[in-house]
Backbone as a chain_set.jsonl record, in Angstrom:
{"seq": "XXXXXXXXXXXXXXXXXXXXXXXXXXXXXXXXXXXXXXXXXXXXXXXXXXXXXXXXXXXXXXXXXXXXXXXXXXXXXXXXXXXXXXXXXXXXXXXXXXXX", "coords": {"N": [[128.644, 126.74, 124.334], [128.972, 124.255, 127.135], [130.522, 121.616, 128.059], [129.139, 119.643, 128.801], [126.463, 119.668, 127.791], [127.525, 119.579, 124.788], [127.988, 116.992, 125.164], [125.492, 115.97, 125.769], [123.885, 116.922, 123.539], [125.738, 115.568, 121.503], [124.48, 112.767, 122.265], [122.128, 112.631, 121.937], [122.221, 112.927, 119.243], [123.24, 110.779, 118.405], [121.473, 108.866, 119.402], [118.997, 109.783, 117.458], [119.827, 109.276, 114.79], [120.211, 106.363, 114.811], [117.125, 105.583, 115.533], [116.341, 106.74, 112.938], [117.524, 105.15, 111.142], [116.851, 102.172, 112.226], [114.391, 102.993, 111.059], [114.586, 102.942, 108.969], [115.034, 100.446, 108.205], [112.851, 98.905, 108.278], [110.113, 97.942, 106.77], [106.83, 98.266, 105.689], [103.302, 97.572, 104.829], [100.659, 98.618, 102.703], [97.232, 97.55, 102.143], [94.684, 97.208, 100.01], [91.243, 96.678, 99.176], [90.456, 94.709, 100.074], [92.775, 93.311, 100.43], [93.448, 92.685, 98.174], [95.241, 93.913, 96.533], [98.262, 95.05, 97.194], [100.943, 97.182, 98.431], [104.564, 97.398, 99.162], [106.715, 99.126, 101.263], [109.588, 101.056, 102.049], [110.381, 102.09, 105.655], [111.54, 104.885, 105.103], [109.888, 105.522, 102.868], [110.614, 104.563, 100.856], [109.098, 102.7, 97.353], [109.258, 99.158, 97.624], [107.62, 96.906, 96.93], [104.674, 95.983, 95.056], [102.002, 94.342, 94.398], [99.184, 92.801, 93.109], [96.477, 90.891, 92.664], [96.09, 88.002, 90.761], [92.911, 87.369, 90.136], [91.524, 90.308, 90.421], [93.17, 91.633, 88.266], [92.709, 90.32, 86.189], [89.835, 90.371, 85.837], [89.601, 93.285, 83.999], [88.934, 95.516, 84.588], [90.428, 98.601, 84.914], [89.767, 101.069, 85.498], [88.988, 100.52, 88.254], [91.052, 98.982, 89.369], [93.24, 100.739, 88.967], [92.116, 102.786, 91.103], [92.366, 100.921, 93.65], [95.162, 100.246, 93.602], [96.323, 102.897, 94.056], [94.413, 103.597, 96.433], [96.13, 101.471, 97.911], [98.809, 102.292, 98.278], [98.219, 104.888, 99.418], [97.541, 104.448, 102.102], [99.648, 102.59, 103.197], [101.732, 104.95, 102.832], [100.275, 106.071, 105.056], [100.725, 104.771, 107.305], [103.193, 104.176, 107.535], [104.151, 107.097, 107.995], [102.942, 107.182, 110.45], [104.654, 105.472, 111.648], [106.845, 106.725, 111.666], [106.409, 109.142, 113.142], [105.738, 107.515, 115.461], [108.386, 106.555, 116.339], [110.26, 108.281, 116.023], [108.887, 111.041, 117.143], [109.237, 111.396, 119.738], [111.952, 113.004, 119.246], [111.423, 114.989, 117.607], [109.378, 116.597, 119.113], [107.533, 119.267, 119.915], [109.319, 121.02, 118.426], [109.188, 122.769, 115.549], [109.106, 121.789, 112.352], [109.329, 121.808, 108.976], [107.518, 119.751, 107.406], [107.633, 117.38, 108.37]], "CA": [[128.017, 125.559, 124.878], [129.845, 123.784, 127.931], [130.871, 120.047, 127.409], [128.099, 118.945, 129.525], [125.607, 120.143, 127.055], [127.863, 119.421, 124.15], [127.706, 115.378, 125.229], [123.904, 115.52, 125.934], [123.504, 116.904, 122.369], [126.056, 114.366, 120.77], [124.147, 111.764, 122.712], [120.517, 112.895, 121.495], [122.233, 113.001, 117.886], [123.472, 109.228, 118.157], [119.948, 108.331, 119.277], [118.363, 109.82, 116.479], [120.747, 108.48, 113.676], [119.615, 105.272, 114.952], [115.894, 105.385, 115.298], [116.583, 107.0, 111.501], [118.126, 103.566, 110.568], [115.608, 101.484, 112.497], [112.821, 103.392, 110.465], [114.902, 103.102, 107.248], [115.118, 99.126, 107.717], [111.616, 98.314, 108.487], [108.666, 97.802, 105.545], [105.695, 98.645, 106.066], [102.209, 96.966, 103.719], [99.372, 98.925, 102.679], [96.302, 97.133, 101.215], [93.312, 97.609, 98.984], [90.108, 95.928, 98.41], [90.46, 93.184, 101.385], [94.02, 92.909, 100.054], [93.519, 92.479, 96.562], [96.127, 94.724, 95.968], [99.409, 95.368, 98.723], [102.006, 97.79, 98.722], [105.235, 97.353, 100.407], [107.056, 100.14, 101.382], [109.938, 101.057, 103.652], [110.347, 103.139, 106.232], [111.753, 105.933, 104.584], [108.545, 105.953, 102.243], [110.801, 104.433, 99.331], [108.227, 101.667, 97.421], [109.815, 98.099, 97.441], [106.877, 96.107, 96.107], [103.616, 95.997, 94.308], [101.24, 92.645, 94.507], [97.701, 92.738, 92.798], [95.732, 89.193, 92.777], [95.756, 87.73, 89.401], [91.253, 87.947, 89.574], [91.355, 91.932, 89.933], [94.052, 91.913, 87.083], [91.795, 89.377, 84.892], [88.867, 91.686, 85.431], [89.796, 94.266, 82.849], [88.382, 96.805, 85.236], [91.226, 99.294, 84.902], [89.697, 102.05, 86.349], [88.752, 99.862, 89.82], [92.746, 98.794, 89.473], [93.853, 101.918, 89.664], [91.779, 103.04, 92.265], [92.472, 100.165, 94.47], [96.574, 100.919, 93.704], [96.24, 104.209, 94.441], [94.458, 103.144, 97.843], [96.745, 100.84, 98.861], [99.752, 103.064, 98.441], [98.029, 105.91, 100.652], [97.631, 103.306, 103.165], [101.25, 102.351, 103.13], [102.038, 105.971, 103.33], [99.923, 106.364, 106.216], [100.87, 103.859, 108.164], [104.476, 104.949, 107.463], [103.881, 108.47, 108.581], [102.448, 107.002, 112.312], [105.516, 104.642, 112.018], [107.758, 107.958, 112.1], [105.694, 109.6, 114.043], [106.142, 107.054, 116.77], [109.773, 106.208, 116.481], [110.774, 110.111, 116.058], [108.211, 111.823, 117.932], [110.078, 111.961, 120.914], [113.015, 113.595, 118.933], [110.685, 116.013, 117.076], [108.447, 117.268, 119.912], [107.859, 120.729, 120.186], [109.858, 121.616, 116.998], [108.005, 123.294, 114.036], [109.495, 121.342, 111.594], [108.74, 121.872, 108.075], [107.346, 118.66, 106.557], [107.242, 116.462, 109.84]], "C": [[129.046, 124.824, 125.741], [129.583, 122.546, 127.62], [129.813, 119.277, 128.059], [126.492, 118.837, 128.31], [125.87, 119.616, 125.834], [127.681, 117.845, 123.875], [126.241, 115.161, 124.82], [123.326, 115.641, 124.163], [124.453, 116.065, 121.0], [125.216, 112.963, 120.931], [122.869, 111.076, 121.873], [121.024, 112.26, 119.457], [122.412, 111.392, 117.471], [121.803, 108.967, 117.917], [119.099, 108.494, 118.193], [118.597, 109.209, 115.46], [120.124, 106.969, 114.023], [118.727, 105.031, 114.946], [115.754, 105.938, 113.323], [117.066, 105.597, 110.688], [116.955, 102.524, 111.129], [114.82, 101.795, 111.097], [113.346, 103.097, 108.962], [114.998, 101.48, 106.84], [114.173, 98.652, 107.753], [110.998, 98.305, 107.334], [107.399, 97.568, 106.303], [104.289, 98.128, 104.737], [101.194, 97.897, 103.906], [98.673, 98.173, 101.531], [95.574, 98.132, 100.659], [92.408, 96.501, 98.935], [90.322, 94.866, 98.899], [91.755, 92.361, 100.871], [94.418, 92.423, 98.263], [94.708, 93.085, 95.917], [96.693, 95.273, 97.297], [100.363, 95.797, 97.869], [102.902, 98.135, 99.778], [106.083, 99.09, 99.998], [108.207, 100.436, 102.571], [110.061, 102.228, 104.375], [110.597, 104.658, 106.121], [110.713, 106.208, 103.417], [108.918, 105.578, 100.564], [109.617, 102.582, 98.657], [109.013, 100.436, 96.619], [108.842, 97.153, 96.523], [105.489, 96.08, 95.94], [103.038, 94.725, 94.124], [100.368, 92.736, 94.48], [97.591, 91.239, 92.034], [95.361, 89.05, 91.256], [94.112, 88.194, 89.404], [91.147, 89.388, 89.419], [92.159, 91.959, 88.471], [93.039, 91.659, 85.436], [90.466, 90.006, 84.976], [88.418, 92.886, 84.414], [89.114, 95.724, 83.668], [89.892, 97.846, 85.321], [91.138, 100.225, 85.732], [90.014, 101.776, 88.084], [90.314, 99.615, 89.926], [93.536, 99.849, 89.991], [93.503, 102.512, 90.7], [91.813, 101.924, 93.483], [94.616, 100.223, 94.57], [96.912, 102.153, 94.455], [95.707, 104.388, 96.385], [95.502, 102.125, 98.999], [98.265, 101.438, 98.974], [99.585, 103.802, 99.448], [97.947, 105.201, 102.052], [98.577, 102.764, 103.478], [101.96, 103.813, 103.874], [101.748, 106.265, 105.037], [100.726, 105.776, 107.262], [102.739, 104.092, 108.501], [104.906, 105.991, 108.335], [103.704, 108.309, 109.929], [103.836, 106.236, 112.924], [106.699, 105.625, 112.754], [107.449, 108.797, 112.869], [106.29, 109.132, 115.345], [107.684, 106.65, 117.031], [110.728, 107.797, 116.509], [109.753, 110.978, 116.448], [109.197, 112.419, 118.78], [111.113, 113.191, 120.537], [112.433, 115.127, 118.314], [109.401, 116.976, 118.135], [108.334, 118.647, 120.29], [108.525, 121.754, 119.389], [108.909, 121.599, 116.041], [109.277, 122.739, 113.334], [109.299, 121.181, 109.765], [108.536, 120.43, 107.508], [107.374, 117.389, 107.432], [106.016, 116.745, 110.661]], "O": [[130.126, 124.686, 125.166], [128.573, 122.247, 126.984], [129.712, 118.103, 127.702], [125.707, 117.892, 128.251], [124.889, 119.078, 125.32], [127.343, 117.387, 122.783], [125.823, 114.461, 123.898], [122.608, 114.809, 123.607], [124.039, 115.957, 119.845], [125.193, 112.134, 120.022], [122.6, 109.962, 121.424], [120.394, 111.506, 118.715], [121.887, 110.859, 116.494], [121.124, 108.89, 116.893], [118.421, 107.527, 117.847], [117.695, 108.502, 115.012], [119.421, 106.542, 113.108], [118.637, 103.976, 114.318], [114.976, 105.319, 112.597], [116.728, 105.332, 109.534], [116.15, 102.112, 110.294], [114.672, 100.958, 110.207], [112.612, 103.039, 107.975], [115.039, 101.096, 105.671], [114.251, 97.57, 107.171], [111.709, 98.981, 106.592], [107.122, 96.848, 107.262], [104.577, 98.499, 103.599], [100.763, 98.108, 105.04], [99.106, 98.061, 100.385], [95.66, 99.36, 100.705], [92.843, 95.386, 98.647], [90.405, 93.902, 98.138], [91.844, 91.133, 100.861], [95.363, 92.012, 97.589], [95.085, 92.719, 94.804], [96.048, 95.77, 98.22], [100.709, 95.21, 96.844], [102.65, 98.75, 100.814], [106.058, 99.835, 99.017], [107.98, 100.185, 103.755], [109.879, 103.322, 103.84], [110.049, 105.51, 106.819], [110.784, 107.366, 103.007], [108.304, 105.866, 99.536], [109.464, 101.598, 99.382], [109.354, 100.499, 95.438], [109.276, 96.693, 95.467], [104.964, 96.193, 97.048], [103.794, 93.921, 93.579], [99.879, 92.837, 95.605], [98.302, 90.686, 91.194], [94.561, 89.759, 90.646], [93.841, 89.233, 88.801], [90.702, 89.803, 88.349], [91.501, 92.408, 87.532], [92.799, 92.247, 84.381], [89.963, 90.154, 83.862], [87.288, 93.285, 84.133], [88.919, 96.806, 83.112], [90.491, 97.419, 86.308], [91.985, 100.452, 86.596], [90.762, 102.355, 88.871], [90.803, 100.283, 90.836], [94.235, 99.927, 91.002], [94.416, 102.893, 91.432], [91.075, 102.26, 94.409], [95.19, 100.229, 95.659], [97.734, 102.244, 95.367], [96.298, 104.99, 97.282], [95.594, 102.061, 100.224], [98.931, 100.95, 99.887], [100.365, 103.742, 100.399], [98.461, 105.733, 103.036], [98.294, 102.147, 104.505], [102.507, 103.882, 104.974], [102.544, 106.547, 105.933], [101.364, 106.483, 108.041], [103.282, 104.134, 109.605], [105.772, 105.9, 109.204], [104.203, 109.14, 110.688], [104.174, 106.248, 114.108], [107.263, 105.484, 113.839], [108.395, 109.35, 113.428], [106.999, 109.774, 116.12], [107.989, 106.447, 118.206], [111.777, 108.046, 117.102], [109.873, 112.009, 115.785], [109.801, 113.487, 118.68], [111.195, 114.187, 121.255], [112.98, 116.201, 118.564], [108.714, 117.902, 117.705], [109.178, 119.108, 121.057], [108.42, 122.973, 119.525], [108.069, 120.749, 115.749], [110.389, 123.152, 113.663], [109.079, 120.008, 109.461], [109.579, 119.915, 107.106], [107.045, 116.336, 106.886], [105.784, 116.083, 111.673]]}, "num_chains": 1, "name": "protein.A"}
């Protein structure tokens, strides 16, 4: 590889390392049930915080609880996933990547 090439792909590698940090400082919220239940989450997909509305809680509906948890996580995820998507697209384009 000639040094011309060697820069361009140190250059690319900075850039990425950094949109990797961006994406790792951001949080991201998914709801449930017109917010009854929010999960934070950050960019790297680790989960920071959990916040269901005392009335669902005082409900005793367990099942509906969990299925409104369970929704507002995947919704977190998602939203995650488009976050990386759009901030590392560029970097990932055209690469078969396993798990991206």
């Amino acid at each position: 590889m000639n040094k011309f090439m060697m820069h361009q792909a140190q250059k690319l590698q900075e850039r990425l390392a950094r949109a990797q940090q961006e994406l790792a400082d951001m949080t991201i919220e998914g709801s449930a049930g017109g917010g009854v239940v929010a999960v934070t989450i950050t960019g790297h997909q680790k989960v920071k915080a959990v916040k269901i509305s005392p009335e669902v809680a005082a409900s005793g509906d367990v099942e509906m609880l969990q299925d409104l948890v369970l929704a507002a996580i995947s919704d977190a995820l998602k939203k995650s996933r488009d976050l990386a998507d759009e901030k590392l697209g560029a970097f990932t384009k055209g690469m078969n990547i396993p798990g991206m």
